[in-house]
C-alpha positions in Angstrom: 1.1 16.1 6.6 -0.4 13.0 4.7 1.6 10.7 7.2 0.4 12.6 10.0 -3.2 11.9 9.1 -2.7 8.4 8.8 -0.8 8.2 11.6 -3.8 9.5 13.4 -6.3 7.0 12.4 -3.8 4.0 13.4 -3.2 5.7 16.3 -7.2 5.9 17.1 -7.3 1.8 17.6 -4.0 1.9 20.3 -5.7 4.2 22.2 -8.4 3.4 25.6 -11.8 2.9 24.6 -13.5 6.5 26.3 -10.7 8.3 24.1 -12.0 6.3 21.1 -15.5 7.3 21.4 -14.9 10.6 21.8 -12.8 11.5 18.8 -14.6 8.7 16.4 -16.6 11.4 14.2 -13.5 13.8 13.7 -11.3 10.8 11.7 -10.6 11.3 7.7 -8.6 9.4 5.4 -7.0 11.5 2.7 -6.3 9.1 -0.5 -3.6 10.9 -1.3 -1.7 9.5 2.2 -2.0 6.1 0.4 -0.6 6.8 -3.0 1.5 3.7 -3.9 4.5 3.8 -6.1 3.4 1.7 -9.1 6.8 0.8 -10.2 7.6 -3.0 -9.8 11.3 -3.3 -8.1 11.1 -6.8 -6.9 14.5 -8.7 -6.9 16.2 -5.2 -8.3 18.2 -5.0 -4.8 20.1 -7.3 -5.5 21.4 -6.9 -8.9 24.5 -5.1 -8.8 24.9 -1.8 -10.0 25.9 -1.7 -13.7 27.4 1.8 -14.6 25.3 3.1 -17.7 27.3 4.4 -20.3 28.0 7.7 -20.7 25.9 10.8 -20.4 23.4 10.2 -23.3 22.4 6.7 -22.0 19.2 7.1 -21.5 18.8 8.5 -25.4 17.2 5.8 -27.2 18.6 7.0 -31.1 21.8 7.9 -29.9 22.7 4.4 -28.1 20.8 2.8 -31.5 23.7 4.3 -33.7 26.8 4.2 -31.4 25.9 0.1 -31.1 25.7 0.1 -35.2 28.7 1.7 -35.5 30.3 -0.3 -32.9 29.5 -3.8 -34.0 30.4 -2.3 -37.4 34.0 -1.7 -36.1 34.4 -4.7 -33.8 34.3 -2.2 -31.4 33.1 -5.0 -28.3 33.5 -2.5 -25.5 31.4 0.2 -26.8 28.9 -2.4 -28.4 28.6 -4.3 -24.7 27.8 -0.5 -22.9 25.4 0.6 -25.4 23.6 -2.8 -25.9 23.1 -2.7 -22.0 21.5 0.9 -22.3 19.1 -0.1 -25.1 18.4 -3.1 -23.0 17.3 -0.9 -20.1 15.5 1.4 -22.1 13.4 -1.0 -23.6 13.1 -2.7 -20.2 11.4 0.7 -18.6 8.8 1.0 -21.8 8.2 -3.1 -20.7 9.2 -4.5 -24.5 10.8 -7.4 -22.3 11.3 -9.2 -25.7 13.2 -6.1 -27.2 15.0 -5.6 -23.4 16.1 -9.7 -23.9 17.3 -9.4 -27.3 19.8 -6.7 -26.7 20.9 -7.9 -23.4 22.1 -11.0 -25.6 23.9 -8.8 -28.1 25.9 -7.4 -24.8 26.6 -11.0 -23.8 28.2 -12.2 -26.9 30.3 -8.8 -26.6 31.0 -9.6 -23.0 32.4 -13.1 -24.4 34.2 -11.6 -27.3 36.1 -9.4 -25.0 36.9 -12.7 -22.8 35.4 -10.7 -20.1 33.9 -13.0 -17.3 33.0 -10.7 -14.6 30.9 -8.4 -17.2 29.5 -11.9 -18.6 28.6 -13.0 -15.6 26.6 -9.6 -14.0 25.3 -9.5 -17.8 23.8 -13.1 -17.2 22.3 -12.1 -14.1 20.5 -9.1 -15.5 19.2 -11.2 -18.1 17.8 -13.7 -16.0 16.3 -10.7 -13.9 14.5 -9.7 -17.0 13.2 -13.4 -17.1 11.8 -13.3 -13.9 10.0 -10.3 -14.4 8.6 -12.5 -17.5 7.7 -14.7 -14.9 9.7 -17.3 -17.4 11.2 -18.7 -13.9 13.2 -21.4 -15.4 15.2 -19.8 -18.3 15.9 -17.1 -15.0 17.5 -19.8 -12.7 19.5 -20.9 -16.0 20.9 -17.7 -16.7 21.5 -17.4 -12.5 22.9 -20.8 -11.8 25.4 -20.0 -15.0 26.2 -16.5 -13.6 27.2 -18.1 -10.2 29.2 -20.8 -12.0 31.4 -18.7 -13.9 32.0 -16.5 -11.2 32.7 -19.0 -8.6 35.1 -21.0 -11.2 37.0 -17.4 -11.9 37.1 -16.7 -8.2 35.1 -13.5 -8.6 33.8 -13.5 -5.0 32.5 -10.2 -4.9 28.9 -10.6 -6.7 28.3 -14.3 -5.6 26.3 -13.0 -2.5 23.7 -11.2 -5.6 23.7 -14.3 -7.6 22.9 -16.6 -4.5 19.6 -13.9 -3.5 18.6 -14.0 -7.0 18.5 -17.6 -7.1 17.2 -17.6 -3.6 14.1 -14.8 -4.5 13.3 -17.8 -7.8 13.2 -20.4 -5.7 11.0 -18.3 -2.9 8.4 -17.3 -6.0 8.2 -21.0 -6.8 7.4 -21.8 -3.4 10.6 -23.7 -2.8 11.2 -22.6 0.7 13.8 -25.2 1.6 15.9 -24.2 -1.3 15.3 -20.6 -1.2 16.0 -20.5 2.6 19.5 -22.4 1.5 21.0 -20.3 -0.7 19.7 -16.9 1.3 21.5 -18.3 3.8 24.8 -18.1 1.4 24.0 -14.7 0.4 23.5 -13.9 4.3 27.0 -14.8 4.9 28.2 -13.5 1.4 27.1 -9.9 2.4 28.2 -10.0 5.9 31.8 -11.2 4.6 32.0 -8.5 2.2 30.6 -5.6 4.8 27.8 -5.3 2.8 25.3 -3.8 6.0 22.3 -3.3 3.9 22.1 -6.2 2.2 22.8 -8.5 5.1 19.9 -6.3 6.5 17.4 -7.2 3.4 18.1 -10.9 3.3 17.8 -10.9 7.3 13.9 -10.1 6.8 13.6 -12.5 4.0 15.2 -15.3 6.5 12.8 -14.0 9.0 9.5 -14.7 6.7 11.0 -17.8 5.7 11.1 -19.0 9.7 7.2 -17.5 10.3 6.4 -19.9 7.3 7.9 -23.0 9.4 6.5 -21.5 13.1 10.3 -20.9 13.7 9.0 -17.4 15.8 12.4 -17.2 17.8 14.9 -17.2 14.9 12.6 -15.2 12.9 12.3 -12.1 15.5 16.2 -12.6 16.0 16.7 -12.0 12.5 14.5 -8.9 11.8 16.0 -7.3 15.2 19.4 -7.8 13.6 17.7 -5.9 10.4 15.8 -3.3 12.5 19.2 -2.5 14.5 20.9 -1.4 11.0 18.0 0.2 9.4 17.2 2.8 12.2 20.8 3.2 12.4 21.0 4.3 8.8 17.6 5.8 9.0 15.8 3.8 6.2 12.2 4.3 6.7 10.9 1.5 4.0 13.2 -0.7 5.5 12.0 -0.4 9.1 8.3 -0.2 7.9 8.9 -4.0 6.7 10.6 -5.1 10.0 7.7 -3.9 11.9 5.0 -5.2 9.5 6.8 -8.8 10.3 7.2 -8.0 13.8 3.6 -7.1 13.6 2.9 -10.4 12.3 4.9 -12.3 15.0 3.1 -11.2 17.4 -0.1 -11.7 15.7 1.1 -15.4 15.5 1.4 -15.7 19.4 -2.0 -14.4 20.1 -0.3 -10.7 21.5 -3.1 -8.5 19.6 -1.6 -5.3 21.5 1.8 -5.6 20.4 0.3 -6.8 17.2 -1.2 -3.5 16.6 1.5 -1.6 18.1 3.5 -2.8 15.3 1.3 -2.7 12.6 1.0 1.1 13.9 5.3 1.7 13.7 5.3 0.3 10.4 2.4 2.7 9.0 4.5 5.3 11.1 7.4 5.2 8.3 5.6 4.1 5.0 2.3 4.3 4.3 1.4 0.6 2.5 -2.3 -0.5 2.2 -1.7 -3.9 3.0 -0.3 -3.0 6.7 -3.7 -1.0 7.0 -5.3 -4.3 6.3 -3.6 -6.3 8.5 -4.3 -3.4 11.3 -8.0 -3.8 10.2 -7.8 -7.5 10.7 -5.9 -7.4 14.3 -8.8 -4.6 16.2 -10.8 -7.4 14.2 -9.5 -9.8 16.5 -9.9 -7.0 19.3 -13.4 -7.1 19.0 -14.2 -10.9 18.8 -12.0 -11.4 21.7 -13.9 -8.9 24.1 -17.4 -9.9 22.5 -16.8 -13.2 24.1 -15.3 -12.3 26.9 -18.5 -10.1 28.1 -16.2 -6.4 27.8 -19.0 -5.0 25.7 -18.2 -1.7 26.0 -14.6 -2.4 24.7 -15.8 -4.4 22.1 -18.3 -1.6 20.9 -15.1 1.0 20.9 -12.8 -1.4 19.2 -16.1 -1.8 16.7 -16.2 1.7 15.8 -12.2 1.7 15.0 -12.3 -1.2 12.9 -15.7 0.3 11.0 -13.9 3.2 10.6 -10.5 1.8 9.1 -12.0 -0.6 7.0 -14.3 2.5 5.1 -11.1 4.4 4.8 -9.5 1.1 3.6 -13.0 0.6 1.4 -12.7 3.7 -0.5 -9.0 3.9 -1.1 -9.2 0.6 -3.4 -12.0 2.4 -4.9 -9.4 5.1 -5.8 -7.0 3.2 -7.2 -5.7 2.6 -10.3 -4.3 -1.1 -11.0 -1.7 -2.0 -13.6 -1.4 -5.5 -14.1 2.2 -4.9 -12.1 0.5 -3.4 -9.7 -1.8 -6.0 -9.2 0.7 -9.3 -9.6 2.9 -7.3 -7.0 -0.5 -7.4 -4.4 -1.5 -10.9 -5.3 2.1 -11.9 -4.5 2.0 -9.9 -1.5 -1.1 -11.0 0.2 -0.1 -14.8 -0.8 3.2 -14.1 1.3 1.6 -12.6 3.9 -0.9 -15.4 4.2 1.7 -18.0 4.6 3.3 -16.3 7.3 0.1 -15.6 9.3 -0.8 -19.7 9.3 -0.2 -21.2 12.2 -0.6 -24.6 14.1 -3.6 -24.6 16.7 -2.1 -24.0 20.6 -5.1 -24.0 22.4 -6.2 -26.8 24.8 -9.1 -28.9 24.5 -10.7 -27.2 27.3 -10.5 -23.6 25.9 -11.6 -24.5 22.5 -14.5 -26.4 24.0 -15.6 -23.6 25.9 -14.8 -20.8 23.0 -17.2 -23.2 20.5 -19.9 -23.2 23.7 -20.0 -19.6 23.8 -19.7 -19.4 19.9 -22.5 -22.1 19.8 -24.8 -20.5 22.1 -24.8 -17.3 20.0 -24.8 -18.4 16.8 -28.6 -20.4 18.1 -29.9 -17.4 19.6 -29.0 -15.3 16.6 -30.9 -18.3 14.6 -33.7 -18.2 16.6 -33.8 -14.6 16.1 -34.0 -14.9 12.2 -36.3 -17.5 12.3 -38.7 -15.6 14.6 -38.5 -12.5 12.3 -39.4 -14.6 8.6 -41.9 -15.9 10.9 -43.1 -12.4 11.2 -42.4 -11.6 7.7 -44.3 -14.7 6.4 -47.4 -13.7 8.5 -47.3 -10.2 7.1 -47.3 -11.7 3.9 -50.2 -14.2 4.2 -52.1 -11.1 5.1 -51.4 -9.0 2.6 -52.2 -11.9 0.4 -55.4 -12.5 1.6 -56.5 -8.6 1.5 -55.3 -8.6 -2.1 -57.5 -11.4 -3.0 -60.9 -9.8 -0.9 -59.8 -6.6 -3.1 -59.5 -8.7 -6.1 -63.3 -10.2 -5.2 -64.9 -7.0 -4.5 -63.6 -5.6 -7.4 -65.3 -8.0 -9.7 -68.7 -8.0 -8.0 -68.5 -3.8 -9.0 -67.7 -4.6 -12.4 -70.4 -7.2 -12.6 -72.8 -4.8 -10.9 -72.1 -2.4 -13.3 -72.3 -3.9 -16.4 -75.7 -4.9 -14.9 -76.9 -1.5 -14.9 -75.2 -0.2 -18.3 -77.5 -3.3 -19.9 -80.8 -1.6 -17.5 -79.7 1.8 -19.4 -79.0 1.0 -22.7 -82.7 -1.0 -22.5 -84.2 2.2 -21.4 -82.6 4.2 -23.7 -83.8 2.1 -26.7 -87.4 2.4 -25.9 -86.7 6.6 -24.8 -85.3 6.8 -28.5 -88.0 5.2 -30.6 -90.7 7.4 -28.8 -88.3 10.9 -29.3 -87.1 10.1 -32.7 -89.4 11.9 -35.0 -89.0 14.4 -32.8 -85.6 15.1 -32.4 -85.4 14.8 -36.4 -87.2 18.0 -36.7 -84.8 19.5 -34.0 -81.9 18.2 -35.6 -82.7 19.7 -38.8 -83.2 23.2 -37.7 -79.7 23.2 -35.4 -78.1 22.0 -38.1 -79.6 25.2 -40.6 -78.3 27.5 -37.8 -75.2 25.7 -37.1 -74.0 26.1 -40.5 -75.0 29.9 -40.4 -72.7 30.2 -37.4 -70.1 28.1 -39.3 -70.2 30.7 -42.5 -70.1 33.6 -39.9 -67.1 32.4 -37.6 -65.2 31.3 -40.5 -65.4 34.9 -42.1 -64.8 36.6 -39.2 -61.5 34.1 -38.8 -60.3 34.5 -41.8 -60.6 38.5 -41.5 -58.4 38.2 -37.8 -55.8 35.9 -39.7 -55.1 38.4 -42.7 -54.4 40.8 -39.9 -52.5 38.5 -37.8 -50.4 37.7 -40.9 -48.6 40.8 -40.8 -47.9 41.3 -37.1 -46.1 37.7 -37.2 -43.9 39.1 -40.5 -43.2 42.2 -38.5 -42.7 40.3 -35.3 -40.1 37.6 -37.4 -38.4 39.6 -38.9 -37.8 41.2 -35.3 -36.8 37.6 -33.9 -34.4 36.8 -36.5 -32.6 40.0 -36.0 -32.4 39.3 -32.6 -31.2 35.6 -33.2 -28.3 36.7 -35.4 -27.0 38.8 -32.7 -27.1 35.9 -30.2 -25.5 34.2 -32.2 -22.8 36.6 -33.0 -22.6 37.4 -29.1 -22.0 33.6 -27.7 -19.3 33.1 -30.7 -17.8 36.2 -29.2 -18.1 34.5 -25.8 -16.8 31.4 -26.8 -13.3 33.2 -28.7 -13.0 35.2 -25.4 -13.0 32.0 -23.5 -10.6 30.5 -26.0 -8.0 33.5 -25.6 -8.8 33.5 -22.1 -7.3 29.9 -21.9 -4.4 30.5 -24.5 -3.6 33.8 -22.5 -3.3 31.6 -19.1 -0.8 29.3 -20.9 1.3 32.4 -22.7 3.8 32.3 -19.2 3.5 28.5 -19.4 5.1 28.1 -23.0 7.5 30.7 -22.3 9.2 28.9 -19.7 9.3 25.8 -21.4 10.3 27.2 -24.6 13.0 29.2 -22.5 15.2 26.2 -22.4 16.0 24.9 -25.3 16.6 28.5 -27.0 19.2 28.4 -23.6 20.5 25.2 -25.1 20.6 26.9 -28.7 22.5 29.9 -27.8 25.5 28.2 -25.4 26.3 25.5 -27.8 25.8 28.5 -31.0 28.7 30.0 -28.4 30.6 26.9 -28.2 30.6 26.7 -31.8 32.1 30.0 -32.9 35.1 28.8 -30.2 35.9 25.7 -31.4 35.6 26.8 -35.2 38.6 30.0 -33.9 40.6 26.8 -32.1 40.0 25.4 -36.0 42.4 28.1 -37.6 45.4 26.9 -34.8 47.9 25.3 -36.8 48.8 22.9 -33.9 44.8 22.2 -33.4 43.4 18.4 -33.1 41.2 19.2 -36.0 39.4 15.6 -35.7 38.7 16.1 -32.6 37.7 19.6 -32.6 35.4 18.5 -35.9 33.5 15.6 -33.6 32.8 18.7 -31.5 31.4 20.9 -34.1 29.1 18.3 -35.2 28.4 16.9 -31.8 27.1 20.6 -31.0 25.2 21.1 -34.1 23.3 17.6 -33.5 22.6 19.5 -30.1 21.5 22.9 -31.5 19.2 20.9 -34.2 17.6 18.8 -31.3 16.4 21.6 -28.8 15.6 23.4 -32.3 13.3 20.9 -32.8 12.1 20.9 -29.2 11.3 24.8 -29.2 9.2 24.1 -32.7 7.3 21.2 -31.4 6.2 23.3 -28.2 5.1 26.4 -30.8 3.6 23.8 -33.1 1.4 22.6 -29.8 0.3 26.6 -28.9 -0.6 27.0 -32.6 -2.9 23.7 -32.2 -4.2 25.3 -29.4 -5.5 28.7 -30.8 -6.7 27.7 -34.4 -10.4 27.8 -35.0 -12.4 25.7 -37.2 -13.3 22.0 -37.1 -10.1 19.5 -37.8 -11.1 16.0 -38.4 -10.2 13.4 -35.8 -6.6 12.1 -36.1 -5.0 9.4 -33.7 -3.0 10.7 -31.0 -0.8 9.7 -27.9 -2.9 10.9 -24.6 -0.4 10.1 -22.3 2.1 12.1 -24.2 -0.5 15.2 -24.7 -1.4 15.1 -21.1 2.2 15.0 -19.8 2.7 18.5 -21.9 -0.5 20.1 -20.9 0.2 19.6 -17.6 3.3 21.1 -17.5 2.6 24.0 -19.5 -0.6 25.0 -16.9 1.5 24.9 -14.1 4.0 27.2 -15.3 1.4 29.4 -16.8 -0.1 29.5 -12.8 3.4 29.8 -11.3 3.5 32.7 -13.8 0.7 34.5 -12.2 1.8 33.5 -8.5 5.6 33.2 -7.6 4.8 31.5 -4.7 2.1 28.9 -5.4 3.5 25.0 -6.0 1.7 21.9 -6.2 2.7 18.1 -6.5 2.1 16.5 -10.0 1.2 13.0 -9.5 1.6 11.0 -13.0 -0.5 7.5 -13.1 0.0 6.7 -17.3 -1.4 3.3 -18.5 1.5 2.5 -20.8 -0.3 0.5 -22.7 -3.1 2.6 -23.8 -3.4 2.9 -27.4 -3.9 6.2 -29.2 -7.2 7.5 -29.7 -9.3 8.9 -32.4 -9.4 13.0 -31.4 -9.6 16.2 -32.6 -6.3 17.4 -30.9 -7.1 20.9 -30.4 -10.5 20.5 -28.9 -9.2 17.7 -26.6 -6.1 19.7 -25.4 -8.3 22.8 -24.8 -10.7 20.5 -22.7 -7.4 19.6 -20.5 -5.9 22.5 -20.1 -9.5 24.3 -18.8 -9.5 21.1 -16.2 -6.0 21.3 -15.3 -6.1 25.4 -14.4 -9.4 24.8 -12.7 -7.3 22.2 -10.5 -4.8 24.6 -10.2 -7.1 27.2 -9.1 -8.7 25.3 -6.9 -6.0 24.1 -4.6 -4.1 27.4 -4.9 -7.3 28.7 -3.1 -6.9 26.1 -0.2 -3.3 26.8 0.4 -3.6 30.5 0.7 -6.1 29.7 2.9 -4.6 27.0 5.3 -1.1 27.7 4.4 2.4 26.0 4.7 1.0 23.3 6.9 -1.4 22.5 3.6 0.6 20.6 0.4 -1.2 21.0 -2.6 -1.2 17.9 -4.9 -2.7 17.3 -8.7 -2.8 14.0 -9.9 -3.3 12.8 -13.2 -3.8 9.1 -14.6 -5.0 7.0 -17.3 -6.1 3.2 -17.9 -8.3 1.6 -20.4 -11.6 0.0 -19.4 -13.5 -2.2 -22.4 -12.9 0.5 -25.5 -12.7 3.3 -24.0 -9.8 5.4 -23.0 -10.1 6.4 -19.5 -8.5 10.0 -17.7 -9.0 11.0 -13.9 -7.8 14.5 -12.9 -7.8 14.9 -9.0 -7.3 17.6 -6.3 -7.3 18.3 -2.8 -8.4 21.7 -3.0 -11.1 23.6 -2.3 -14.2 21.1 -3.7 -17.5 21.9 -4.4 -20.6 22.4 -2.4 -23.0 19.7 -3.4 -25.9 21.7 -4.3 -24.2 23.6 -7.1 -22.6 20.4 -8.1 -25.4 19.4 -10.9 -24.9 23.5 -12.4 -21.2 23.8 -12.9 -21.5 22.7 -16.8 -24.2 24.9 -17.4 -23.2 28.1 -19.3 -22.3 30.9 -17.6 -22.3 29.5 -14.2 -19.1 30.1 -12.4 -18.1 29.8 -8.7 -14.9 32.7 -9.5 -14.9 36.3 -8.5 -16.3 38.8 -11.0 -13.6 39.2 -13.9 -11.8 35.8 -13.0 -14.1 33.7 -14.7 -16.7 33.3 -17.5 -19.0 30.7 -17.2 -18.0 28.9 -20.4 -14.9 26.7 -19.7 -17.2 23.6 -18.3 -20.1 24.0 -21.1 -17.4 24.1 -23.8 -15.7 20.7 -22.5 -18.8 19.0 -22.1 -20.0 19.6 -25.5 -16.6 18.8 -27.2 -16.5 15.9 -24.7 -20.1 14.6 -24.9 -21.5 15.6 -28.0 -17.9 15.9 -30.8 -16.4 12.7 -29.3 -19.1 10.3 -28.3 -17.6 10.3 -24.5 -18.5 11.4 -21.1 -17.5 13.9 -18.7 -18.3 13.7 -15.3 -17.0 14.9 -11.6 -17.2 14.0 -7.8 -16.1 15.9 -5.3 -16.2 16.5 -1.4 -16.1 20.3 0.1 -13.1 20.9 1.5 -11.3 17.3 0.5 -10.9 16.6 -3.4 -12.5 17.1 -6.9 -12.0 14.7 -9.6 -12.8 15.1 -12.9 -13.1 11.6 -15.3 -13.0 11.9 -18.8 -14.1 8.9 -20.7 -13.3 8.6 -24.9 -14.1 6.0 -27.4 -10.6 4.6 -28.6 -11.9 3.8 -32.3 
């Protein structure tokens, strides 16, 4: 659906300017149609495929022991497998150092073994890891040695890998002669070896080699060789990338409308943010070019398309999270696509001198213009000046006028008081007998009205503070049946998950029993049956361990009372959490699924918490989320696909968490109430009012953070928690 959407909006700048205008206001962008992978895969293609060994590769202590034991036992084979596990491992949790080092132990296995083809594929894996170090020259020296040793062992069949890995150094280095060389080799290399879809790959990276040097015939001749084999095979990213070039081809000749027509095939298949841009750019063209040639109504349509993209564009890098992958990956991207799009200037003398006259002509009206309005501006000013300063005049001949007549006064008053002053002495005297007879009165009469006042605000305490415990007593009620309310929502949750490794538990229990009966055989491999037993009870402990973890978490969950803060992994907490509310919703609702979208800074440190009172505030924003696009879908449908995504990053010292749907949103004017207690949009006896309030104060006032939330009715509500991380 997401593609559709997009598709739409590309769609809207192809189409004739009276369809444009009318269908202008009913364009959206959904952010979630421009969600980009943030995994960085560049120059992975071409590494060839390295079987990992065994089932339990991806288990970091299990491959750390097996490689012990097998250096332990000059065991070279085993060592060289499980050294290039660990190496991956640490490679996907980027310790690149860590990733190097054990790469190297394979290696030296590799060479123990007198192995060169495993040597060799080790080398270039090593110098991959290099280049994603952006250490470019230790990468072509583990590459150019790779090559060597397989071209002087006649191992023929990676050399077309080694030459694109050299090929993709030299192209990072902006080497273009060299890398165009040996991608050229690896061309051939492929082709030879029937290798369809990498002959395809290093076909576009010929082609963007030839738009660098203006080449535009060889380059369209290799991406339609690509684009032949990739809609053969149906390989959508592949054929988005063929069209983006093609795209920029044609942008190169000066054809805007095949340009865009492109640009719109490519968005058609994959849905990159930098093909959007270059789309924005091209209508940009669209409306320059009929602004100057006097098709103002065109122009004005093609206006109101490339307004419209570029605040879709606008507020999907507002959306987005950047790691620094993620952002080296668009740097490098927008450089590439930059060198491609220069080209040398084809227009005559005569058009460029009439272009700059028409350019010319309106860049001077526009300046007379500007000029005519600060002339305006500057007038309104002097005038405004000069009534200030007639303000400022008048204002001091009052003062001076009526300190003038406060001097008259006080001269009249002097003599009025000498003539009155014996006078008013006799006056005085008497009001002041009578005023303190009134005094005397008053204050009796006070102090009779206070004595009986006392014991109406002793009765009327008392009353108050009996009324003030049972508050109290009521919201801690309120509060507990919010708190079960929550743990009850995650009981179905837990089960599921703790469902599986009891499973695990019971089949290898079973397994067990048989192997310990095969035991009593006389004629049974009893080493073998014994690795077995104890390969199964390693099994049952682990999953054991799993189910006590997951009960360990529910406990954290429900205790009450105040923990102090401990460190603690959010990634880790929020990856459970949301796993356990979805089930717990699926619980309640067979049919309802939803798209978990996972953005985790890896490199965020832990952070100072009270776990419990953290993990309640997620799991209340995760059901909410839950709620609130299970509400949309039963009320569009299949033809809606409900999506929660999650992510973290870390701005300055503080720990950063965004929880986003596309449900049902909130109306704006009940968006400043929702974390006020009691206030709930849910039916009667679905909600109580408290969830919101609770999370704000453990957010706000027990952690020193901030919780706010944005949303659009009908679109998306997101939710950003922000923590101190010391």
């Amino acid at each position: 659906m997401f593609r559709k959407i997009l598709l739409t909006i590309f769609l809207f700048a192809l189409i004739s300017p009276c369809i444009v205008a009318q269908e202008v206001d009913s364009l959206k962008v959904d952010l979630f149609s421009l969600y980009e992978n943030a995994s960085d895969q560049e120059g992975m293609f071409y590494l060839p495929q390295v079987r990992r060994g065994g089932p339990l590769a991806h288990n970091k202590t299990i491959n750390e022991k097996r490689l012990q034991a097998a250096l332990k036992n000059n065991n070279y084979r085993v060592a060289s497998l499980t050294a290039i596990n660990m190496a991956w491992i640490e490679l996907e949790n980027d310790n690149i150092d860590k990733s190097i080092s054990y790469f190297k132990t394979a290696l030296g296995a590799r060479n123990e073994m007198e192995d060169p083809l495993g040597a060799a594929i080790i080398k270039l894996q090593l110098g991959f890891v290099h280049y994603r170090k952006l250490e470019y020259i230790e990468a072509m020296q583990y590459f150019e040695e790779a090559l060597n040793q397989l071209e002087s062992n006649r191992l023929t069949r990676p050399i077309p890998a080694a030459q694109a890995l050299i090929a993709q150094t030299f192209l990072v280095q902006k080497d273009f002669e060299n890398a165009n060389s040996h991608y050229l080799k690896a061309y051939n290399g492929f082709s030879d070896a029937g290798d369809k879809k990498a002959q395809a790959r290093i076909g576009i990276q010929l082609a963007e080699l030839a738009l660098r040097k203006q080449d535009t015939k060889l380059a369209e001749k290799y991406l339609r060789a690509s684009l032949t084999y990739f809609e053969k095979v149906k390989d959508k990213n592949g054929t988005a990338l063929v069209y983006r070039d093609l795209g920029i081809l044609a942008h190169k000749e000066g054809n805007y409308d095949e340009a865009i027509k492109n640009y719109r095939k490519s968005l058609s298949y994959s849905n990159q943010l930098s093909v959007a841009k270059l789309l924005k750019e091209t209508i940009l063209k669209q409306v320059t070019i009929n602004s100057v040639n006097g098709n103002h109504a065109a122009s004005n349509d093609w206006n109101i398309a490339y307004l419209q993209l570029r605040d879709s564009i606008d507020q999907v890098e507002r959306s987005r999270t950047l790691s620094s992958q993620m952002m080296r990956r668009d740097l490098m991207e927008k450089e590439s696509i930059d060198e491609m799009m220069r080209k040398e200037k084809t227009i005559s003398y005569q058009q460029l001198s009439t272009q700059e006259l028409v350019k010319n002509r309106d860049l001077v009206e526009a300046e007379i213009d500007r000029l005519e309005k600060e002339k305006i501006i500057e007038e309104l000013n002097t005038a405004k000046r000069i009534s200030d300063q007639s303000n400022m005049e008048r204002e001091e001949r009052i003062r001076q006028l009526t300190k003038e007549k406060a001097l008259q006064d006080l001269a009249l008053s002097q003599k009025e008081l000498e003539v009155s002053r014996q006078e008013n002495f006799r006056k005085t005297l008497i009001i002041g007998i009578i005023s303190v007879l009134v005094i005397a009165i008053l204050l009796y009469a006070r102090y009779r009205a206070q004595k009986k006042s006392h014991g109406q605000l002793n009765t009327a305490y008392k009353e108050l503070s009996e009324t003030h415990h049972k508050l109290v007593a009521t919201q801690e009620q309120l509060v507990h049946a919010q708190k079960m309310a929550s743990l009850g929502q995650l009981t179905a949750g837990i089960a599921h998950e703790i469902q599986n490794p009891l499973n695990f538990v019971n089949n290898f229990s079973e397994l067990s029993i048989e192997l310990i009966d095969e035991l009593k055989d006389p004629g049974a491999d009893q080493k073998e049956i014994l690795a077995d037993l104890k390969t199964n009870l390693e099994k049952i402990n682990t999953h054991g361990k799993r189910a006590d973890k997951i009960v360990k978490g529910m406990l954290i969950h429900s205790r009450n009372g105040q923990e102090e803060k401990q460190p603690a992994d959010l990634n880790k907490m929020i990856d459970e959490l949301v796993d356990l509310s979805y089930h717990g919703n699926r619980s309640r609702d067979n049919s309802f699924t939803a798209e978990i979208i996972r953005n985790f800074d890896q490199q965020l440190p832990q952070v100072m918490i009270v776990t419990q009172d953290i993990s309640r505030v997620l799991i209340n924003l995760f059901n909410n989320a839950f709620y609130a696009v299970g509400q949309r879908a039963h009320k569009e449908g299949s033809s809606f696909k409900a999506t929660v995504g999650v992510s973290t990053r870390r701005e300055n010292n503080r720990a950063i968490v965004k929880i986003r749907d596309n449900g049902t949103g909130i109306p704006p004017e009940i968006v400043k109430q929702i974390f006020d207690p009691f206030f709930t949009t849910k039916p009667a006896g679905e909600g109580t009012g408290l969830g919101l309030s609770l999370s704000y104060d453990i957010i706000v006032k027990g952690h020193d953070g901030n919780l706010t939330v944005t949303s659009e009715l009908g679109v998306f509500t997101e939710f950003v928690i922000e923590l101190p991380i010391s």
